[in-house]
C-alpha positions as CSV (number, residue, x, y, z in Angstrom):
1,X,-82.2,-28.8,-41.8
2,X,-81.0,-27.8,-38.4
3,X,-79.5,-24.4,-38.1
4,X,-75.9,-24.3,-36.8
5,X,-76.3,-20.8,-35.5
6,X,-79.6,-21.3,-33.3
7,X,-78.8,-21.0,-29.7
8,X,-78.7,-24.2,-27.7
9,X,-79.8,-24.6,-24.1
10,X,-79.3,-27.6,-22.0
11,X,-81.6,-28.4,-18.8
12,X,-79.7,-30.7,-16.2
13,X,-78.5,-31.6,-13.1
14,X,-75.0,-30.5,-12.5
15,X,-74.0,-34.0,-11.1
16,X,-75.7,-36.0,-13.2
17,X,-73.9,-38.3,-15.5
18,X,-75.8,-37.9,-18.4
19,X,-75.6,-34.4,-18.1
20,X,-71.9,-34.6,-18.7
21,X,-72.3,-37.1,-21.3
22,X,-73.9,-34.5,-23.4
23,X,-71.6,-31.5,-22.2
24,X,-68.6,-34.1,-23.1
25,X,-69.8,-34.0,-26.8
26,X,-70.6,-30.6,-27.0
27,X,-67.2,-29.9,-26.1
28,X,-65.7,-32.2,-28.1
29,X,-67.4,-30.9,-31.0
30,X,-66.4,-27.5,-30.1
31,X,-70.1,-26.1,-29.6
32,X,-70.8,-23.5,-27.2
33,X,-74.3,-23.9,-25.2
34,X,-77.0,-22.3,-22.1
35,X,-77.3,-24.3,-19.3
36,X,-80.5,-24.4,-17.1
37,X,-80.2,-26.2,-13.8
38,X,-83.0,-28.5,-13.1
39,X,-82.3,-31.3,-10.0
40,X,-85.0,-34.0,-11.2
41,X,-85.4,-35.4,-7.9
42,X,-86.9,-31.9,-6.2
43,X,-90.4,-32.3,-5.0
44,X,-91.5,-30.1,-7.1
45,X,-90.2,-29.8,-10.9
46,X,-91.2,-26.4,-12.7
47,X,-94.3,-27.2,-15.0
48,X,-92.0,-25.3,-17.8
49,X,-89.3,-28.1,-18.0
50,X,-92.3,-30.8,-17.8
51,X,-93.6,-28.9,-20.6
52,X,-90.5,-29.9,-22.5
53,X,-89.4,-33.6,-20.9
54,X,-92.7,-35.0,-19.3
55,X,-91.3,-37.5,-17.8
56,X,-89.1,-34.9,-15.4
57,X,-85.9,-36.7,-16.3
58,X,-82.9,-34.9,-17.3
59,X,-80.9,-33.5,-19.5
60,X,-82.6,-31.6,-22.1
61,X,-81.5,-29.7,-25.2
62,X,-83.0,-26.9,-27.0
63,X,-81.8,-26.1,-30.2
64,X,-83.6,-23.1,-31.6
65,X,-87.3,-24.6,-31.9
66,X,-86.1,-28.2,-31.5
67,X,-86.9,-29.7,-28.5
68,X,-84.7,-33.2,-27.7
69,X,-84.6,-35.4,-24.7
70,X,-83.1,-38.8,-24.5
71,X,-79.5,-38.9,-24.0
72,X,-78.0,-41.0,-26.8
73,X,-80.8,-39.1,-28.5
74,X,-78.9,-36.0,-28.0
75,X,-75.4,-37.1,-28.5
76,X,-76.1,-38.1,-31.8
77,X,-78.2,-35.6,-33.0
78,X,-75.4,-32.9,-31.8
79,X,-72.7,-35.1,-33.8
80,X,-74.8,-35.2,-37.0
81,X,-76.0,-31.3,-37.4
82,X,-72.7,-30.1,-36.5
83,X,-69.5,-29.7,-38.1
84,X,-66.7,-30.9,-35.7
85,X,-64.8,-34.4,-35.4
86,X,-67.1,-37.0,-36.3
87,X,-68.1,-39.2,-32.7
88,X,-69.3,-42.0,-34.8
89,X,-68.0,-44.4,-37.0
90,X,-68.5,-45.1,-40.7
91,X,-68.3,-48.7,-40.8
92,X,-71.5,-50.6,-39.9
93,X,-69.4,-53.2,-37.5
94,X,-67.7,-50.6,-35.4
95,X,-70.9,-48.2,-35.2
96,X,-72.8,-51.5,-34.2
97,X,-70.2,-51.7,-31.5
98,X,-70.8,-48.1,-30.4
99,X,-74.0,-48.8,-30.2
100,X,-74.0,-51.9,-28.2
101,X,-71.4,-49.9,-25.4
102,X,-73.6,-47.2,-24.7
103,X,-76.6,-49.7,-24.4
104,X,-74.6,-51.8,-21.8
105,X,-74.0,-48.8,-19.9
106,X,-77.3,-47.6,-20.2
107,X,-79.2,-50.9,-19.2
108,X,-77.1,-52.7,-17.1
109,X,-73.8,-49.9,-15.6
110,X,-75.3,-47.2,-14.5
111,X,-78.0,-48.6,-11.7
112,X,-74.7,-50.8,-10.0
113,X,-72.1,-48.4,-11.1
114,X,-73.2,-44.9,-10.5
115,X,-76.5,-45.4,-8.1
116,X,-75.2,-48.1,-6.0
117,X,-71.6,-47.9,-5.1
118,X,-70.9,-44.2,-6.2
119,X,-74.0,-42.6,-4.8
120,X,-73.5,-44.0,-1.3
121,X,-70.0,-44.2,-1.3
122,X,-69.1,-40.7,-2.5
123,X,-71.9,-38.3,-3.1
124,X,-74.1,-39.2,-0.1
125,X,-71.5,-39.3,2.2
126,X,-70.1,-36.3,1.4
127,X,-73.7,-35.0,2.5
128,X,-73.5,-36.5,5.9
129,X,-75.4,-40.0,4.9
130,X,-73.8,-43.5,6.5
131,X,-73.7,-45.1,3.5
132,X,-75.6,-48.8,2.9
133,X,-73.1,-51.3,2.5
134,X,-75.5,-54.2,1.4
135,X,-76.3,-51.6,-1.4
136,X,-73.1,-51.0,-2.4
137,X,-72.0,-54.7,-2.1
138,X,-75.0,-55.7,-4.4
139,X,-73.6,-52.8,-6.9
140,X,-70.1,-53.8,-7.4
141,X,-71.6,-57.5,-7.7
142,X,-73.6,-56.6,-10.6
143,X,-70.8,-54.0,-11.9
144,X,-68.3,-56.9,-12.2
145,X,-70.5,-58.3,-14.8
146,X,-71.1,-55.2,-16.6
147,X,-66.9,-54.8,-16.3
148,X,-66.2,-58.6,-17.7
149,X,-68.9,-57.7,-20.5
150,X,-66.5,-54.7,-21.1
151,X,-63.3,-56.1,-21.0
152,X,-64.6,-58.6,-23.9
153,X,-64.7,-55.5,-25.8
154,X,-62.1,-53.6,-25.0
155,X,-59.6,-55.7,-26.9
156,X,-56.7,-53.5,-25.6
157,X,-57.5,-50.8,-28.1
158,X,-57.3,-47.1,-26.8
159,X,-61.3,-46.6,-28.1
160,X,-63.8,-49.1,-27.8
161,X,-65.3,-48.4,-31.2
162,X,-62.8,-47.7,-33.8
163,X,-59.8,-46.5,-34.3
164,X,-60.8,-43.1,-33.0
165,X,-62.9,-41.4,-29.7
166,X,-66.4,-42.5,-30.2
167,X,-70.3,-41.6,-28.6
168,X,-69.6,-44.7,-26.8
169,X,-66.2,-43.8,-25.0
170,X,-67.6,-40.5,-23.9
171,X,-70.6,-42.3,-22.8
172,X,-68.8,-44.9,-21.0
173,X,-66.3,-42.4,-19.5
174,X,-68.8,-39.9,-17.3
175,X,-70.0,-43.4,-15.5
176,X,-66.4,-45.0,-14.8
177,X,-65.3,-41.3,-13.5
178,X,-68.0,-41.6,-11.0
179,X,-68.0,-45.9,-10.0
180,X,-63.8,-45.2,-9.9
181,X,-64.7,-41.8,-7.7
182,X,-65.1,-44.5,-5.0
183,X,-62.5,-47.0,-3.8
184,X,-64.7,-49.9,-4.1
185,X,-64.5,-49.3,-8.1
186,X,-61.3,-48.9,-8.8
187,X,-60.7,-52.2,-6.8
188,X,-62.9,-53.9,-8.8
189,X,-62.0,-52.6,-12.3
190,X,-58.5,-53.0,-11.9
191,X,-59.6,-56.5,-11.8
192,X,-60.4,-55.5,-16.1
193,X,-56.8,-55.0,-17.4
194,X,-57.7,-54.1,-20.8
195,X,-60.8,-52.0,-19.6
196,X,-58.3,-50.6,-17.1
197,X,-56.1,-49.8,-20.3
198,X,-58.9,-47.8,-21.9
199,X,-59.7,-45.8,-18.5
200,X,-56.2,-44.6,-18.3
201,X,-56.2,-42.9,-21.9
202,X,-59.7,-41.6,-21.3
203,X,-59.7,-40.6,-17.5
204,X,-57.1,-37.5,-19.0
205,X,-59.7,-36.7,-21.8
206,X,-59.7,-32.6,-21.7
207,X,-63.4,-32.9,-22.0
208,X,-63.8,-35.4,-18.9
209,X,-61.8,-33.1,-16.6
210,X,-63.9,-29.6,-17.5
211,X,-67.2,-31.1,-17.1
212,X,-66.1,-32.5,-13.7
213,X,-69.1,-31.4,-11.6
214,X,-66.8,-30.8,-8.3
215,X,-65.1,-28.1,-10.6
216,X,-66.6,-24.2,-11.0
217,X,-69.1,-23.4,-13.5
C-alpha cells in the first residue's frame, strides 16, 4: 500500500501543461509536494531524470520509492492513494466518459491547441519569435474538430463527467487556459456554446489560477 506520509517530488517544466495537470490535482486533493525543474527540450537532460523517465518527457512524480511517469498515469494514482475529494466517478458510464475526455485531449487537443496556436501565438512571441501563421491556421483547423467533439459532450453540464469536478475537467482545463491564452482560441471556441459554458465555471477553478505558470513560485 502506498504511504500517505512519504514525501512527493514532481520533475517538470514550469510551463508545461501537463505539469499543471498534475499540480491541479495535487491541489485539489489537498497534497503538498517538491518540485524539480526539468525543461525537456534542453540539449542536454541530466542523466539523473533520464534515470527516472527515459524517454526525457515530463512530469515526473516521486512518491517515497515509487517512481511514476505518464500523466493520466499520475493523476490517478494521486486520486486513488490519497484521501481527498474523489476526481473520478463511481459509475462505469461517467468514468468511461472521463476517460474518453482526457484521451481526446491527449491524442487529438493538445498538438493544434497548445503547440500550434498557443505556442506561436503567445509563448514564442513573447520571446521575440514572428510567429508562423500557416501553423497556427492549421491548429485552430484541427482544434475546431477537437472543440465540436467537445461540445457533443459537454451537454451543458458544469462537469464533463458527472455531476461533480472530474480528472477530465482538470485535464481539459490546463489546455483550454493555454489555446484561449491566445485570441485565435477564444474566437474559435466561442463558436462551442456549451463548451464555452463549461470554460466559464472552470476558467475561475482556485486550482487553475495558482498553478498559472506566469504567476510566482
Amino acid at each position: 500500500m502506498p504511504d500517505p506520509t512519504a514525501q512527493i517530488v514532481l520533475y517538470g517544466y514550469r510551463y508545461s501543461v501537463y505539469l499543471r495537470i498534475v499540480r491541479m490535482t495535487l491541489l485539489e486533493k489537498g497534497i503538498g509536494w517538491t518540485h524539480v525543474e526539468i525543461d525537456p527540450f534542453a540539449k542536454i537532460i541530466p542523466s539523473d531524470y533520464l534515470a527516472l523517465h527515459p524517454f526525457g518527457r515530463v512530469p515526473t512524480l516521486k512518491h517515497g520509492d515509487f517512481v511514476l511517469y505518464e500523466t493520466a498515469a499520475i493523476t490517478r494514482y494521486v486520486d486513488e492513494a490519497f484521501a481527498g475529494p474523489h476526481l473520478q466517478p463511481s459509475g462505469p458510464q461517467e468514468r468511461a466518459r472521463m476517460n474518453q475526455v482526457i484521451a481526446i485531449a491527449d491524442s487529438y487537443g493538445y498538438w493544434p491547441m497548445v503547440r500550434q496556436v498557443f505556442s506561436p501565438r503567445v509563448f514564442n512571441a513573447a520571446l521575440g519569435t514572428v510567429p508562423d501563421e500557416s501553423v497556427i491556421a492549421e491548429g485552430i483547423a484541427r482544434s475546431h474538430t477537437v472543440l465540436g467533439a467537445l461540445e457533443k459532450l459537454a451537454s451543458g453540464s458544469p462537469f464533463l463527467a458527472g455531476d461533480a469536478l472530474t480528472l477530465a475537467d482538470i485535464h481539459l482545463a490546463a489546455m483550454m487556459a493555454y489555446f484561449t491564452a491566445a485570441e485565435d482560441g477564444r474566437t474559435a471556441l466561442s463558436a462551442y456554446p456549451g463548451l464555452s459554458a463549461w470554460w466559464a465555471g472552470m476558467s475561475g477553478l482556485q486550482s487553475l489560477m495558482e498553478t498559472d505558470p506566469g504567476q510566482p513560485s
